[in-house]
ZADO-269027 format. One line per 3 residues: for each residue x, y, z of C-alpha. Coordinates in Angstrom, 3 decimals, always signed. Example, Ala and Ser with C-alpha at 12.3 -4.5 7.8 and 13.67 -1.06 7.14 Angstrom:
<recs>
+12.300,-4.500,+7.800 | +13.670,-1.060,+7.140
</recs>
This chain:
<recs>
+55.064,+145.107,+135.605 | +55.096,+141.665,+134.263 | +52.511,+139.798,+135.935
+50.485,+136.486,+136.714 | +48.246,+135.633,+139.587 | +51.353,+133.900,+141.768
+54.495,+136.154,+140.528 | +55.121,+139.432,+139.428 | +58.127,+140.589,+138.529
+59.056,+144.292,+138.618 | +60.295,+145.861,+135.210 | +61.539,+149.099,+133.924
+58.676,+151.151,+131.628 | +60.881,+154.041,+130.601 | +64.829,+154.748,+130.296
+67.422,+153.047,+129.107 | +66.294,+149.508,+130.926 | +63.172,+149.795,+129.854
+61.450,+146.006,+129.800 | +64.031,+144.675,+132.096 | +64.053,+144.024,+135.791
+66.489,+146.766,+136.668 | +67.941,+144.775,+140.215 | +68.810,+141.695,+138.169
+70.196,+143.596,+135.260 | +72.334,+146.437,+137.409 | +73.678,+143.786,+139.793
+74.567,+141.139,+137.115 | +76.742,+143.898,+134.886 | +78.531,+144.965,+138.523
+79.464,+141.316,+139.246 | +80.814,+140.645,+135.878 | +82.459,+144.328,+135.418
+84.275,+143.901,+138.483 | +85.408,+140.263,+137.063 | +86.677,+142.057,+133.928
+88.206,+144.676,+135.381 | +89.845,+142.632,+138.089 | +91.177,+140.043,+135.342
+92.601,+143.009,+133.341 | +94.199,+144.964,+136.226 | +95.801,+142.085,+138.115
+95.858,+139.168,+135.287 | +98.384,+137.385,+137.616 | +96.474,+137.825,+140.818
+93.385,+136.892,+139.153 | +94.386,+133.603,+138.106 | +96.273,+132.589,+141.240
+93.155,+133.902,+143.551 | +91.200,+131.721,+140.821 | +92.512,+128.794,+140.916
+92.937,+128.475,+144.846 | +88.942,+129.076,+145.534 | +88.453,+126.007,+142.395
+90.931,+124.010,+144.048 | +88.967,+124.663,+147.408 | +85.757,+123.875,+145.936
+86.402,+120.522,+143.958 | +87.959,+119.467,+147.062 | +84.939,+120.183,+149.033
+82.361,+119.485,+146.604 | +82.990,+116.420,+143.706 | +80.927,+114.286,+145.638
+78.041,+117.070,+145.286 | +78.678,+117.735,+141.550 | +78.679,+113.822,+140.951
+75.275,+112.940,+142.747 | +73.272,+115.948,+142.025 | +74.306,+115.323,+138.659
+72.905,+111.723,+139.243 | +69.740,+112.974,+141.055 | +68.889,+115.073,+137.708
+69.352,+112.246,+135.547 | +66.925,+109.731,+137.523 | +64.570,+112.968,+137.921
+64.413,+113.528,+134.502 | +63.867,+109.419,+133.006 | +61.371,+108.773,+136.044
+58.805,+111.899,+135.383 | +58.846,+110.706,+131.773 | +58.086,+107.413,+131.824
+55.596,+108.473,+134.693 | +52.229,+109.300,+134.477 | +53.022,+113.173,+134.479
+54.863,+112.531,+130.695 | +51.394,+113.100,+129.136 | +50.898,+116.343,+130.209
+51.744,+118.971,+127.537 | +53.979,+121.814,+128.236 | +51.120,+124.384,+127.424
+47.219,+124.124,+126.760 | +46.208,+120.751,+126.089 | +45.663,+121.781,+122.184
+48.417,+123.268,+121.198 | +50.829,+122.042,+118.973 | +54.447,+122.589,+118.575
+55.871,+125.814,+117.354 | +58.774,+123.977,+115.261 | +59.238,+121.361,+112.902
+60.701,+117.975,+114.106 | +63.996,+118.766,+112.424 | +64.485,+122.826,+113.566
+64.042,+121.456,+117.206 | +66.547,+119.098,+117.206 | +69.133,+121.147,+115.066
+68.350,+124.192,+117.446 | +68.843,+121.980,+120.566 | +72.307,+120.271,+119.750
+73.772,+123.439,+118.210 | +73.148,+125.315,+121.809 | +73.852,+122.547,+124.011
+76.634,+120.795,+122.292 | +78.041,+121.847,+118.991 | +81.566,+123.622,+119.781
+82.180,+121.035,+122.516 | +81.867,+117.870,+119.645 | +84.505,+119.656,+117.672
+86.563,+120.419,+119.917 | +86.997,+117.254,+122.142 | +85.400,+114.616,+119.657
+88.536,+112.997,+118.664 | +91.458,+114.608,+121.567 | +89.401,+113.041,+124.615
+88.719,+109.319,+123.337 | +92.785,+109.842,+122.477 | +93.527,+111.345,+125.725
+91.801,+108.658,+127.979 | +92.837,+106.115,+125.260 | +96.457,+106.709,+127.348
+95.206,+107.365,+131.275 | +91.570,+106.542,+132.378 | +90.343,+105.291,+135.989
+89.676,+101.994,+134.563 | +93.660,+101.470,+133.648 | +94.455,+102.635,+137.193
+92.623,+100.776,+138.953 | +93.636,+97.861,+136.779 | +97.302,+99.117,+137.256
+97.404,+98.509,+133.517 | +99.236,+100.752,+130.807 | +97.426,+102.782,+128.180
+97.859,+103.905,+124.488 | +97.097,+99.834,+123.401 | +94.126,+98.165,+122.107
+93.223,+96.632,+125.545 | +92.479,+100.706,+126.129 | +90.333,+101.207,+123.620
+86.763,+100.415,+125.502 | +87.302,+102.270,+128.899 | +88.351,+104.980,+126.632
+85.280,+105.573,+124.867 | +83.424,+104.657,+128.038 | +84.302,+107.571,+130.036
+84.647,+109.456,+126.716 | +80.597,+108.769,+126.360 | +79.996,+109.290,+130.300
+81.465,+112.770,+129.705 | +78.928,+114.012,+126.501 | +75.399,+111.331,+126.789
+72.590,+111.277,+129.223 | +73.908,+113.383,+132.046 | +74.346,+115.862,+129.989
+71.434,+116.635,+128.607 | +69.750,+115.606,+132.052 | +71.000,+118.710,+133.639
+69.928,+120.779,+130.640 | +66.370,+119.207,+130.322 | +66.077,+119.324,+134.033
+66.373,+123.056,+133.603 | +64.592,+123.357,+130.331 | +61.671,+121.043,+131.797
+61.179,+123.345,+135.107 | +60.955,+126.492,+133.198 | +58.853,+125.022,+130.364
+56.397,+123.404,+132.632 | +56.152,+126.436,+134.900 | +55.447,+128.699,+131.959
+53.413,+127.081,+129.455 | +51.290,+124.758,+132.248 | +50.885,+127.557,+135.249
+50.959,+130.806,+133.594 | +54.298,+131.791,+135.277 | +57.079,+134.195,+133.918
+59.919,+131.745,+131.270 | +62.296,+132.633,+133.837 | +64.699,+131.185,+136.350
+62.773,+132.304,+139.638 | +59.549,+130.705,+138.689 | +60.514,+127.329,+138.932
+61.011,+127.725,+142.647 | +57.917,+129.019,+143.291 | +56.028,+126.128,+145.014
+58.734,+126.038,+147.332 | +59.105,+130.063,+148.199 | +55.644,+131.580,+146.923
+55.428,+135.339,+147.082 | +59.193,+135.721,+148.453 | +60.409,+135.606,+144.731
+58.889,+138.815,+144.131 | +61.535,+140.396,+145.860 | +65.212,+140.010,+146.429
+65.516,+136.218,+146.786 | +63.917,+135.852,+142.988 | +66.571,+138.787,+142.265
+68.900,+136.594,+143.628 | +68.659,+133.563,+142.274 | +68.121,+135.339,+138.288
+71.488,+137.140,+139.451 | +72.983,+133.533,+139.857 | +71.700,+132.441,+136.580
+73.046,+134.832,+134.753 | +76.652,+135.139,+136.055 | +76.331,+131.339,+135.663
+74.939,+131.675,+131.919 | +77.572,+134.286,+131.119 | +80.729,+132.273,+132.311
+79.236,+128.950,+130.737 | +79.506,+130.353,+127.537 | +82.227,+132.331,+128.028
+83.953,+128.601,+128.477 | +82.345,+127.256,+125.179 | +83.499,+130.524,+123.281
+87.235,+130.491,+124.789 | +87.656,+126.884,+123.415 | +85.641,+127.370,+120.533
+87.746,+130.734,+119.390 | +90.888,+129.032,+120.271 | +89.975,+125.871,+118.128
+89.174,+128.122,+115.184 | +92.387,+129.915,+115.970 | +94.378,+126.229,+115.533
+92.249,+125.384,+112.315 | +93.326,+128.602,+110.586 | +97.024,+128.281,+111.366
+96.663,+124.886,+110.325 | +95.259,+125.641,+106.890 | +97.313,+128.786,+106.389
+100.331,+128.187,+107.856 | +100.330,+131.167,+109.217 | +102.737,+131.311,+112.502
+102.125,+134.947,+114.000 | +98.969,+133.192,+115.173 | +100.565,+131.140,+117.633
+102.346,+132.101,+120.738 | +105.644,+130.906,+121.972 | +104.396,+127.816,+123.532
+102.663,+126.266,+120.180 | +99.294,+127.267,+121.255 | +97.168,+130.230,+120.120
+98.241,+133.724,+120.629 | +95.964,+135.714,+122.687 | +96.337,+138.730,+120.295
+94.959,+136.293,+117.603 | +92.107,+134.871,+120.254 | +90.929,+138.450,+121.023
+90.660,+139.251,+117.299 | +88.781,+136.377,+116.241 | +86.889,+136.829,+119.309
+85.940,+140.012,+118.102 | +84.683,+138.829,+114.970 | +82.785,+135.721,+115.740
+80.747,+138.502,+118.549 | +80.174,+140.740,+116.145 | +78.654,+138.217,+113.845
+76.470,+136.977,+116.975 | +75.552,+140.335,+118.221 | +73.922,+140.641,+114.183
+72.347,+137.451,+114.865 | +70.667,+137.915,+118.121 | +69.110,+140.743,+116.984
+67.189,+138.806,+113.772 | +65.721,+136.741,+116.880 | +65.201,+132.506,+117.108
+62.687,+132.783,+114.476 | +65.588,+134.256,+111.944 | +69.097,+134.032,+112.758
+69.269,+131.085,+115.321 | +66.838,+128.523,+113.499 | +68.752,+129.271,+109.893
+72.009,+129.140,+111.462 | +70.855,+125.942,+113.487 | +69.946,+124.374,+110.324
+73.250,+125.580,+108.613 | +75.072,+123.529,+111.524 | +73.436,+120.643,+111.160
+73.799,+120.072,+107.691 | +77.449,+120.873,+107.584 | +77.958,+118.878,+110.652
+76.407,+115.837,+108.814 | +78.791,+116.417,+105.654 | +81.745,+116.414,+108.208
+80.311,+113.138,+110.170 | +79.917,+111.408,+106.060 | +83.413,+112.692,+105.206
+84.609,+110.464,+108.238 | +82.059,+107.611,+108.015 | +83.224,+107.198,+104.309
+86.833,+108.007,+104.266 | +88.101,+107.449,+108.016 | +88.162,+103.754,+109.740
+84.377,+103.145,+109.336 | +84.537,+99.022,+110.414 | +86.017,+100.165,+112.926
+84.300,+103.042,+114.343 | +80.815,+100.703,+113.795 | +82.014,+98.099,+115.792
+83.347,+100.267,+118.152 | +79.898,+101.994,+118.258 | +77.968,+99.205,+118.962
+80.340,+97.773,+122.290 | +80.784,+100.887,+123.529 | +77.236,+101.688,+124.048
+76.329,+98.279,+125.373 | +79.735,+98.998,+127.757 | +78.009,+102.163,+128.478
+74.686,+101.163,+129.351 | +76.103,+97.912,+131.345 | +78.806,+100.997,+133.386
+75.740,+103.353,+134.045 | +75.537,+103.022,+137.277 | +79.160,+102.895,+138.681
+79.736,+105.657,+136.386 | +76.968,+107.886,+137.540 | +78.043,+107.587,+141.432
+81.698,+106.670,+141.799 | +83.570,+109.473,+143.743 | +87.344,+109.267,+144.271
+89.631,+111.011,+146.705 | +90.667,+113.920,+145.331 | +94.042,+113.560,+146.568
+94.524,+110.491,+144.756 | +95.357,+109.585,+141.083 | +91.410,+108.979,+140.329
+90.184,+111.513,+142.028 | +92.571,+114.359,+139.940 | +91.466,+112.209,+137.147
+87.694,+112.439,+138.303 | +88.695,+116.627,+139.320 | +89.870,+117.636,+135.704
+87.536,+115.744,+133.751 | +84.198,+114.801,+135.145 | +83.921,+117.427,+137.721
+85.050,+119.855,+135.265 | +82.454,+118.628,+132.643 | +79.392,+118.708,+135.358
+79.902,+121.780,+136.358 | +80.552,+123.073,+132.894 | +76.650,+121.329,+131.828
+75.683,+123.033,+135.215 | +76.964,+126.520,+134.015 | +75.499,+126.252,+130.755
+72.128,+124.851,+132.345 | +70.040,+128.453,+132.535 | +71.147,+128.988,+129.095
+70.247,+125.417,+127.054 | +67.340,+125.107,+129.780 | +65.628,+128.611,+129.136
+66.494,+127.826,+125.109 | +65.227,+124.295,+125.011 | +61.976,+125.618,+126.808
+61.194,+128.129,+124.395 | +61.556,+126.135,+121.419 | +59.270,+123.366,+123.017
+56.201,+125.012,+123.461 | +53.126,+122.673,+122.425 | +55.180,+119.083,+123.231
+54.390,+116.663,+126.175 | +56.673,+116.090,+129.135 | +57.924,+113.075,+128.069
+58.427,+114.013,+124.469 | +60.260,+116.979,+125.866 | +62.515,+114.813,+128.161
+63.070,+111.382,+125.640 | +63.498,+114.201,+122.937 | +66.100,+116.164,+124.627
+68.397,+113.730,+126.041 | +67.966,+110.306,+123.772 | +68.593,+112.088,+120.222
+71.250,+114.385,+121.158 | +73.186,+111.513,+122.912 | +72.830,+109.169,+120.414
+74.295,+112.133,+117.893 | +76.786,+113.175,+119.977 | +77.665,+109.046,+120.528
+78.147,+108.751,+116.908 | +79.745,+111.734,+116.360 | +82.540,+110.629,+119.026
+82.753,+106.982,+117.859 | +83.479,+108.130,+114.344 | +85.649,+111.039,+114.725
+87.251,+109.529,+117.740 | +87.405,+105.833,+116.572 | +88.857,+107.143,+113.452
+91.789,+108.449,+115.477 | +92.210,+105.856,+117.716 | +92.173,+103.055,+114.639
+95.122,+105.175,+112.764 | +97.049,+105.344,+116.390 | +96.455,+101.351,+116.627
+97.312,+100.713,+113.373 | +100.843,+103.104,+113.305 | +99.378,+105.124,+110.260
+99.154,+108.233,+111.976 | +102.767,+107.865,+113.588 | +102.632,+109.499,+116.654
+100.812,+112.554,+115.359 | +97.413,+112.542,+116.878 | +98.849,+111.537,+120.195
+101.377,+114.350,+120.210 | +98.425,+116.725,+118.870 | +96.564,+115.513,+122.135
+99.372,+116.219,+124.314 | +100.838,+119.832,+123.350 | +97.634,+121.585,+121.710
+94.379,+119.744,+121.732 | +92.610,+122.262,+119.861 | +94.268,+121.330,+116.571
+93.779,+117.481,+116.448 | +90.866,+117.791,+114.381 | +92.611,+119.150,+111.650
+95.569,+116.604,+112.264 | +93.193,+114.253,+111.763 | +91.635,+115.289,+108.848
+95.086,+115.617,+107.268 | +95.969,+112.338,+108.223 | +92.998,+111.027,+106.154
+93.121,+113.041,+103.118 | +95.655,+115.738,+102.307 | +94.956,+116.673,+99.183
+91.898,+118.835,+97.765 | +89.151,+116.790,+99.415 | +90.788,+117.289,+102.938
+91.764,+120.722,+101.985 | +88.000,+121.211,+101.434 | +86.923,+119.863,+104.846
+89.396,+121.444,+106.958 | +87.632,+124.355,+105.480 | +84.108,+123.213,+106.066
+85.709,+122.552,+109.757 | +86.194,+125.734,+110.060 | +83.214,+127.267,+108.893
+81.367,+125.059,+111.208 | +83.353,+126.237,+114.334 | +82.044,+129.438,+113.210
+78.369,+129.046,+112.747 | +78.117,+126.701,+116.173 | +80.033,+129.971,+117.989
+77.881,+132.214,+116.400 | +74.690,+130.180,+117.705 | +76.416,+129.456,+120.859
+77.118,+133.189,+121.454 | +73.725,+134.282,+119.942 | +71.615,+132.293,+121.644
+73.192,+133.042,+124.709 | +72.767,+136.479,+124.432 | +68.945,+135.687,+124.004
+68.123,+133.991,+127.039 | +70.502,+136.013,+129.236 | +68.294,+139.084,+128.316
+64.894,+136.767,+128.862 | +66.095,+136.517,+132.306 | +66.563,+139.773,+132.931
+62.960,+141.001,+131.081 | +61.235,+138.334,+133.507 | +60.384,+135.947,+131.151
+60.239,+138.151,+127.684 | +61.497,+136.235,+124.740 | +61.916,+139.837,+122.737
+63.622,+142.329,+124.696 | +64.482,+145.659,+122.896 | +67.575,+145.478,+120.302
+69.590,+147.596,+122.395 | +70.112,+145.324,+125.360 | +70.957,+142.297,+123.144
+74.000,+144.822,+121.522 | +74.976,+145.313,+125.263 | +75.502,+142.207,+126.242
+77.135,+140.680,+123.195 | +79.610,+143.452,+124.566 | +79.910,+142.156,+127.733
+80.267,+138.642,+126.835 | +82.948,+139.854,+124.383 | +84.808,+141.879,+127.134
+84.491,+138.546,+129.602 | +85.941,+135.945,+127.371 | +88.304,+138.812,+125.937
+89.876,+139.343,+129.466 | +89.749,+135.892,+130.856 | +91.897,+135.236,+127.265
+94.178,+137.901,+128.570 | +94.337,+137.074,+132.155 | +95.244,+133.103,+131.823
+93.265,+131.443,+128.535 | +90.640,+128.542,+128.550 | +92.302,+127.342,+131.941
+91.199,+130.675,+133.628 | +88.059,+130.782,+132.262 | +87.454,+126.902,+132.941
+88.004,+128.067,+137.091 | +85.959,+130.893,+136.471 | +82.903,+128.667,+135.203
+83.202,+126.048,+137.946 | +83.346,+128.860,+140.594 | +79.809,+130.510,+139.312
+78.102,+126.925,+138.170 | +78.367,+125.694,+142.505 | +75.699,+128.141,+143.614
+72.962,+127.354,+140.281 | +73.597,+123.889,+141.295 | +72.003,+124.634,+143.966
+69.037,+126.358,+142.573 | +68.495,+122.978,+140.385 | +68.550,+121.013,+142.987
+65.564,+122.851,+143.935 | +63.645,+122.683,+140.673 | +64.114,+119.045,+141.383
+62.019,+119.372,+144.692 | +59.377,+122.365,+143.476 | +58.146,+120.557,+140.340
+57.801,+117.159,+142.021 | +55.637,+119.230,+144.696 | +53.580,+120.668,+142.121
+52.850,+117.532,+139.890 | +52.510,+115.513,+143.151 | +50.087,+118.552,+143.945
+47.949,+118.813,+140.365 | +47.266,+115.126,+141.054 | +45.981,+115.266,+143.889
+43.707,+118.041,+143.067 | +42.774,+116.225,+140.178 | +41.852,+112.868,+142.209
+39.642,+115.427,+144.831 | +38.007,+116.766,+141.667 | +36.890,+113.694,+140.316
+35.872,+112.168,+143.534
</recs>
């Protein structure tokens, strides 16, 4: 049994499962095998029953996603700059278990790093032509005049909400862990508000809902990750037999590169975050910062620094209509708000139990509000630059008429290969020859990180809190991630597993909306002990 003086959580001492909580584990692999095999069996049926129950639930719940989403924002800024953000996430002596720089590159690779190359530059072009602020101004798009709302909802999409509703998670877990002895799991952050009932089948439960959620958040990243990669190499190689009929990826071509970006995660996950995730974290960052100088030096860099300077003043200034409008769904804005925002909340939601539990264990040793201004300020501000350049680099050569046409068409029949459009645009020769390759390479390493890490934490879940469950379990479940993303591929591509992910992030919403309410008891409660003690 693992066990502290509030929870204990039942685990496996011999067989197969040994060190994990058997419940959790068995009823998590029945959920998703039945999702495979359904998907497989009935690809056609699957994606039809798929999308009705996501069309049912944005329609019934985009005001939810959008003020939840708010609430973990405001919950997040306000216990930082609170009293609580001295308190250290551990024993008042410790010190962190990472270096400044391994934190940071470990963080953005697991929250964000397939999602900045695959949207950096298509969505500033694709609101840069329809965005809520040019409907409700009944104005056109695809001008100059388009260019701020653009990168407005472009930034709304990747900054602080974000990374508020993975530090939210993150924050629960760490504090419950490190600062009252409890399990690094999902199930201890409720327990203030449920006690000794999460030592049975309501803690199953809601570790059940984490994982599902953890496994089809990732499965999202990895479908447009592998189908990115799948663009780049065609690209490069001029290869056609990678792409289907339709100009997109082939999902022969997806499932093989699938395979071997798992295989080279599985490897990973198995060296541990101490090995294979910190190096590879590192290796990201580097190579992402010798992409970001390719297009800071050689890409529309007056430009993109003006650009970078309005729109986060526009930003800042927008925060709060942003954060809490909510549009019809029938209407114009509210598809708008459906396919985009929605889509990215409960995509950050999905992915929550995974960055959370991550960011928590490589945190160990820093204060609250370190933790939170760490978390979401630096990682916004890179991912802000990292869209201003890329993106303002593709919107200057649209403005300007030197890329023709050819981003915006890019945007419009297969996003995933704008990047290299892009690149091509700027240099075609050996230097852009070289970077398209470096692209690629990165795509890699953030999917391997991506897939690794996930396998990590999904395991912690199930071993109640165990940061190094046996080898054999992390092999297991790199197969079943690689068997969900595989069959999603098959059943309908990145649009089936987008429904799929927005179906399993509603009910971990729900559970986060509760870590909101059980930490704020307990702080609320430590103070108050500590005011009686000192009285």
């Amino acid at each position: 049994m693992s066990k502290t003086s509030e929870l204990t959580i039942g685990l496996s001492k011999s067989g197969f499962y040994t060190g994990l909580n058997p419940v959790v584990t068995l009823t998590s692999k029945a959920i998703i095998t039945l999702l495979v095999i359904y998907t497989v069996a009935l690809p056609d049926h699957a994606v039809g029953l798929l999308g009705r129950i996501n069309t049912l639930l944005l329609a019934s719940f985009n005001s939810y996603y959008i003020y939840s989403v708010g609430l973990f924002l405001i919950f997040c800024l306000a216990v930082s700059i609170s009293r609580f953000g001295k308190i250290k996430l551990g024993n008042d002596n410790e010190t962190p278990e990472f270096s400044f720089f391994s934190w940071i590159a470990m963080m953005f690779s697991a929250g964000m790093g397939v999602g900045v190359m695959f949207y950096s530059i298509g969505e500033p072009l694709y609101h840069f032509q329809s965005n809520p602020a040019l409907i409700l101004a009944g104005a056109e798009g695809a001008n100059a005049a388009a260019v701020p709302s653009a990168m407005r909802y472009t930034l709304l999409h990747t900054g602080l909400h974000a990374w508020a509703v993975y530090v939210m998670a993150g924050l629960a877990m760490a504090y419950f862990a490190y600062r009252k002895g409890l399990p690094l799991t999902i199930r201890s952050t409720l327990q203030p508000l449920f006690g000794d009932r999460l030592n049975g089948p309501l803690g199953h439960l809601v570790d059940i809902i984490a994982v599902v959620a953890t496994t089809l958040g990732v499965a999202t990243t990895m479908g447009a990750g592998v189908t990115q990669l799948v663009s780049g190499v065609e690209f490069i190689t001029g290869f056609d037999f990678l792409m289907g009929s339709n100009g997109a990826p082939s999902a022969l071509a997806l499932v093989l590169v699938l395979l071997v970006v798992m295989s080279l995660s599985t490897y990973s996950a198995m060296s541990g975050v101490q090995r294979g995730v910190k190096w590879l974290s590192q290796i990201n960052i580097c190579l992402s910062i010798f992409l970001l100088a390719f297009f800071v030096l050689f890409g529309s860099t007056l430009f993109s620094l003006r650009l970078f300077g309005s729109s986060l003043v526009d930003y800042v200034m927008n925060l709060g209509p942003l954060t809490f409008s909510v549009w019809d769904t029938q209407s114009q804005l509210g598809a708008w708000q459906t396919s985009w925002t929605i889509l990215y909340w409960a995509w950050w939601i999905a992915f929550a139990p995974f960055v959370g539990l991550f960011l928590a264990r490589i945190s160990r040793g820093r204060t609250i509000r370190e933790f939170v201004l760490g978390c979401v300020l630096v990682p916004t501000l890179m991912c802000f630059a990292w869209y201003v350049f890329l993106g303002g680099t593709g919107l200057d050569l649209e403005l300007s008429g030197a890329a023709r046409g050819a981003i915006m068409a890019a945007v419009n029949e297969n996003i995933a290969s704008v990047l290299f459009v892009t690149i091509d645009l700027l240099d075609s020769g050996l230097l852009g020859g070289l970077i398209k390759i470096v692209s690629v390479i990165l795509i890699i390493t953030y999917l391997v990180t991506s897939a690794d890490s996930g396998v990590l934490v999904l395991n912690t879940i199930m071993a109640g809190g165990n940061n190094e469950p046996l080898p054999r379990h992390r092999i297991v479940w790199g197969g079943i991630l690689t068997l969900v993303v595989g069959s999603l591929i098959l059943a309908g591509g990145l649009g089936a597993i987008q429904k799929a992910m927005i179906i399993g992030a509603l009910p971990f919403s729900l559970v986060m909306v509760l870590m909101c309410l059980a930490m704020a008891k307990s702080l609320l409660r430590s103070e108050r002990l500590k005011a009686i003690a000192f009285s």
